[in-house]
C-alpha positions as CSV (number, residue, x, y, z in Angstrom):
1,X,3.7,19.4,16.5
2,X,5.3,19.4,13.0
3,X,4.7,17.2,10.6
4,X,7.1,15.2,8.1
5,X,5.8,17.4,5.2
6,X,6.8,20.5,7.1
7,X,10.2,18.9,7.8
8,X,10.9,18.4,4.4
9,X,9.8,22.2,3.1
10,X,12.5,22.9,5.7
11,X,11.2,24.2,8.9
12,X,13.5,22.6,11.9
13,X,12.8,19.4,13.2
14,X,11.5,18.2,16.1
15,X,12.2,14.5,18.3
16,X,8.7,14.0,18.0
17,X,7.9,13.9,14.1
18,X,7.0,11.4,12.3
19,X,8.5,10.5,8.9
20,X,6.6,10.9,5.8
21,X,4.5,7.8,4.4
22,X,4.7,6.6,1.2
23,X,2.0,4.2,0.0
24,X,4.0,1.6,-2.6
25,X,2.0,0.1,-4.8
26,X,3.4,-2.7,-6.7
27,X,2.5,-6.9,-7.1
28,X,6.3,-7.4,-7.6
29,X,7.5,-8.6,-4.0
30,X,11.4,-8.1,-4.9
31,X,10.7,-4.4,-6.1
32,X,8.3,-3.6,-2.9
33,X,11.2,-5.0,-0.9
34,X,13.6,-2.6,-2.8
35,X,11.4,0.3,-2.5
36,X,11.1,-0.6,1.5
37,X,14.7,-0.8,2.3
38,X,16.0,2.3,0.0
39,X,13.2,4.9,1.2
40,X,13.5,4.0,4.7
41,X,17.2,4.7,4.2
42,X,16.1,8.3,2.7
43,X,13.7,8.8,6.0
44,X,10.4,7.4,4.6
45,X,7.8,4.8,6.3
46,X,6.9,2.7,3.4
47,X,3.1,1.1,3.3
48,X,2.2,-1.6,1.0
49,X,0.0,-3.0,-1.6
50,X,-0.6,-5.2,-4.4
51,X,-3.5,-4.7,-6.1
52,X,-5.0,-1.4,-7.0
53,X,-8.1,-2.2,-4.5
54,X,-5.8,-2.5,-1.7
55,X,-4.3,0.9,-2.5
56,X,-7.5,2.9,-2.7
57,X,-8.6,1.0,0.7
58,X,-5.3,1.9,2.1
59,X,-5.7,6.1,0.8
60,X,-9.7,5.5,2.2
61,X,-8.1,4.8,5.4
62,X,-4.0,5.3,6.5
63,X,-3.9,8.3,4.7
64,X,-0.4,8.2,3.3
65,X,1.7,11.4,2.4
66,X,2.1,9.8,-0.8
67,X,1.4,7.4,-3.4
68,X,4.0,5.5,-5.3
69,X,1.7,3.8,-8.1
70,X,2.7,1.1,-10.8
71,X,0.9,1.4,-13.8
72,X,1.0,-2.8,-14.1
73,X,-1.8,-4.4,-11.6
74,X,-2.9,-7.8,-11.1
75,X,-6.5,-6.5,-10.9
76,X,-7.0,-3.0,-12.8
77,X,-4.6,-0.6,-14.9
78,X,-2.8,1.8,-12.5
79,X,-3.8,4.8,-14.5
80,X,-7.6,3.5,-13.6
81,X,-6.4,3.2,-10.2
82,X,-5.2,7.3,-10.4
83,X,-8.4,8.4,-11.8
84,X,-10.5,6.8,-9.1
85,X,-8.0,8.0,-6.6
86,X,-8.4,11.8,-8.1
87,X,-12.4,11.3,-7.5
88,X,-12.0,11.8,-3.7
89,X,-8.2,12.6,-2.8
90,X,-5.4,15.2,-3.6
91,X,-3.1,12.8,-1.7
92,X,0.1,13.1,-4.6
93,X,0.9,10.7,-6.8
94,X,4.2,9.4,-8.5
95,X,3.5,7.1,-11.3
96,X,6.3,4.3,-11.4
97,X,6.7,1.9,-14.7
98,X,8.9,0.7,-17.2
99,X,7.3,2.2,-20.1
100,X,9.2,6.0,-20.5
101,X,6.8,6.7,-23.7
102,X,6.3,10.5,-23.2
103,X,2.2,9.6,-24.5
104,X,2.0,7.6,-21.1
105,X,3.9,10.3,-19.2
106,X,1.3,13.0,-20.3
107,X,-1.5,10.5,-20.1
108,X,-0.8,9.8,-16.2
109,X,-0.2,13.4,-15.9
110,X,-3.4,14.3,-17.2
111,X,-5.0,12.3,-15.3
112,X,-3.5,14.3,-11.5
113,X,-0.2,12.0,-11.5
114,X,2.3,14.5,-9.4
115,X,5.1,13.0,-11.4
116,X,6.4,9.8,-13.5
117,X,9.2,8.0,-13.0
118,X,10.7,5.4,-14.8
119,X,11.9,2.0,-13.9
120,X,15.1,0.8,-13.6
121,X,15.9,4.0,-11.1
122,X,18.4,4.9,-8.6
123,X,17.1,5.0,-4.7
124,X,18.1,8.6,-4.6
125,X,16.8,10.1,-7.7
126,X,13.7,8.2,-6.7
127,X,13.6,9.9,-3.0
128,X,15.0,13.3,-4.9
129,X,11.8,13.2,-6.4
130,X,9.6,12.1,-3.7
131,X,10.8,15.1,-1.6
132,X,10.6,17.4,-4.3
133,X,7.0,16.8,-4.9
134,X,6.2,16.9,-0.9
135,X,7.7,19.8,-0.7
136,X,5.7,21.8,-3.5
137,X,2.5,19.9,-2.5
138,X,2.6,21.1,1.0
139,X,1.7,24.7,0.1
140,X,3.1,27.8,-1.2
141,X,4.0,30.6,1.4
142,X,1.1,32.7,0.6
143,X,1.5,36.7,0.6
144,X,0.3,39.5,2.5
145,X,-2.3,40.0,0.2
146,X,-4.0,36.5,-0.6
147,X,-6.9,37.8,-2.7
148,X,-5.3,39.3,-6.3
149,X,-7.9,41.2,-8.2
150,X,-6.4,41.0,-11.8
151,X,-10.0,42.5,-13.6
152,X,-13.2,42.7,-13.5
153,X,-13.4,38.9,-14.6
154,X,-10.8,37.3,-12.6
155,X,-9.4,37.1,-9.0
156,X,-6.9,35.0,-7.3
157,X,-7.7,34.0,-3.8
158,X,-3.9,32.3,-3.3
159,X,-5.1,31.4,0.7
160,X,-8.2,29.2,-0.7
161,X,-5.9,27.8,-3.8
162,X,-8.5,29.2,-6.3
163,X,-9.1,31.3,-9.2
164,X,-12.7,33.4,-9.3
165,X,-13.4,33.7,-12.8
166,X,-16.8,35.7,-13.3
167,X,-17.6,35.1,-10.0
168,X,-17.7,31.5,-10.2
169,X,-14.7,29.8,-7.9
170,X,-12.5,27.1,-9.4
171,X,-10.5,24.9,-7.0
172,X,-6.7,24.9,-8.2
173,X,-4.6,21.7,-7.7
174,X,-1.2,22.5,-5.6
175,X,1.0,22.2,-9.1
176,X,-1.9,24.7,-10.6
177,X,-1.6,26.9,-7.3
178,X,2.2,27.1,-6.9
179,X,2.9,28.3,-10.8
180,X,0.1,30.5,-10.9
181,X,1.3,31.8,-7.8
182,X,5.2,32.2,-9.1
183,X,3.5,33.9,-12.1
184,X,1.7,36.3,-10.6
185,X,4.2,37.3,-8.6
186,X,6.5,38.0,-11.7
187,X,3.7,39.7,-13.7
188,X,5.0,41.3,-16.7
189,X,8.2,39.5,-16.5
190,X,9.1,36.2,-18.8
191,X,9.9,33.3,-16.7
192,X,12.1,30.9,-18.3
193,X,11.3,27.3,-19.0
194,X,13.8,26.6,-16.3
195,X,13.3,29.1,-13.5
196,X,9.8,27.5,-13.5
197,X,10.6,24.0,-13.3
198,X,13.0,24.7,-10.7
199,X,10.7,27.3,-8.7
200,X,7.4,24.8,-8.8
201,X,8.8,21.3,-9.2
202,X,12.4,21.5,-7.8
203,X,16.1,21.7,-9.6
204,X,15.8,17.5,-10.5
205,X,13.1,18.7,-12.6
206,X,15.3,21.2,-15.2
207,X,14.9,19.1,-18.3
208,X,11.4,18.5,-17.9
209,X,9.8,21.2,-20.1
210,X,6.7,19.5,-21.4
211,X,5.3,19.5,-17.7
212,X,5.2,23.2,-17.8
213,X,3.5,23.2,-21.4
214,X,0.8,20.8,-19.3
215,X,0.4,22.7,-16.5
216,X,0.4,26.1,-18.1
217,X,-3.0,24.6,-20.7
218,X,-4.8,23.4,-17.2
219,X,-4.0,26.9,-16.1
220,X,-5.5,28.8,-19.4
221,X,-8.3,26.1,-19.4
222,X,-9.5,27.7,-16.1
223,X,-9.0,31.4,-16.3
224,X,-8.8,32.2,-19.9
225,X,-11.7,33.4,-21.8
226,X,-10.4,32.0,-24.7
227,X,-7.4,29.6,-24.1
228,X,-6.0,29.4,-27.7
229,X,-5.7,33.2,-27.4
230,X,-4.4,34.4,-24.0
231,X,-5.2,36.8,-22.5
232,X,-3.3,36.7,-18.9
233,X,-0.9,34.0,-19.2
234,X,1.9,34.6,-22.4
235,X,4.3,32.8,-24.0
236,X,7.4,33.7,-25.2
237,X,8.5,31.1,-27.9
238,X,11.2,29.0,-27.1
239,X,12.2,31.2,-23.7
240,X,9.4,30.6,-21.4
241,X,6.1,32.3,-20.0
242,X,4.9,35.6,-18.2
243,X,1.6,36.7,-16.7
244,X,0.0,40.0,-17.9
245,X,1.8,42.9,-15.9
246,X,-0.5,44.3,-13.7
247,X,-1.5,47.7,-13.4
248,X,0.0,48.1,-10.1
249,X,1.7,45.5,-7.9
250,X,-0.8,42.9,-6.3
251,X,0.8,41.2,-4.2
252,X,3.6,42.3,-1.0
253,X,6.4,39.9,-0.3
């Protein structure tokens, strides 16, 4: 049977689905009330909670699709709440506050936030983006060839979503995963700042350029040798990013 996630990433649906469930966490009853009636407008169930206990307890045991997390609790900060949530789950995470600071954006995305949204919103930027990051957290088409052998140091084993650096495997998140996968696959070739935001996080993200800067140091962090001097993944100043060409081509479409 298909799932809401595979509805989204546009497979055809089925009577039987269910919709995806967003967990939204927030002590403010008017603003859980809003999020309740605008997502279920944009096809969403919508669980609650209050308190960042009652959202772990509710990961721990509903399992939602995906977390919509205030960073203002009654009982602990909601980036505390993320980083106990990243010990145990991959479930994906939009933080949701009224600070825009871009040192709390990077700090909640540091910390495994999926994406950060600030309050006031509209109800369909807000679901614009909870689609957009079901859809690239649901998986990457992998290709004919799932294991890339770049050298004798690294492989890519796209099927498993890690990187085998000297042997040693290292679990890649589904952001990490998708853009290394979209760089691999145009090795040798510069991929703008925007072609990558719209290829990994969707086309609401084109403005967003410091998330690839992020995602692209995680990335070195795990496979380069040295990760202030690149090896496999380049930048281009002010255009965008490449990986290494390849002697021959890896991976089949």
């Amino acid at each position: 049977m298909q799932t809401g996630l595979e509805a989204l990433s546009g497979s055809s649906a089925t009577a039987t689905e269910r919709p995806p469930r967003v967990l939204a966490v927030d002590d403010e009853p008017r603003m859980v009330d809003f999020l309740r009636v605008s997502l279920h407008q944009h096809g969403f169930q919508v669980q609650e909670a209050s308190t960042g206990e009652e959202a772990l307890q509710a990961v721990r045991n509903d399992f939602p699709d995906l977390v919509l997390l205030d960073v203002a609790l009654p009982d602990m900060d909601g980036f505390d709440v993320l980083q106990r949530l990243r010990l145990s789950s991959s479930v994906p995470v939009i933080i949701v506050t009224v600070h825009s600071d871009e040192s709390d954006r990077i700090h909640g995305l540091t910390l495994g936030a999926d994406d950060y949204v600030s309050k006031p919103f509209s109800p369909a930027e807000l679901a614009a983006r909870i689609k957009a990051v079901l859809r690239r957290t649901a998986g990457t088409e992998v290709a004919q060839s799932p294991l890339v052998t770049i050298d004798e140091r690294l492989q890519i084993d796209f099927e498993e979503r890690e990187a085998i650096v000297e042997g040693r495997r290292l679990r890649l998140r589904p952001t990490e995963h998708r853009l290394l996968y979209h760089l691999v696959q145009n090795a040798g070739r510069t991929l703008s700042f925007e072609t990558i935001l719209a290829r990994v996080w969707g086309p609401e993200y084109r403005e967003e350029s410091h998330y690839v800067h992020l995602y692209i140091t995680y990335l070195r962090q795990k496979i380069e040798p040295d990760p202030a001097n690149p090896r496999y993944i380049l930048s281009k100043r002010g255009v965008g990013y490449s990986f290494r060409a390849l002697p021959a081509r890896q991976l089949d479409s």
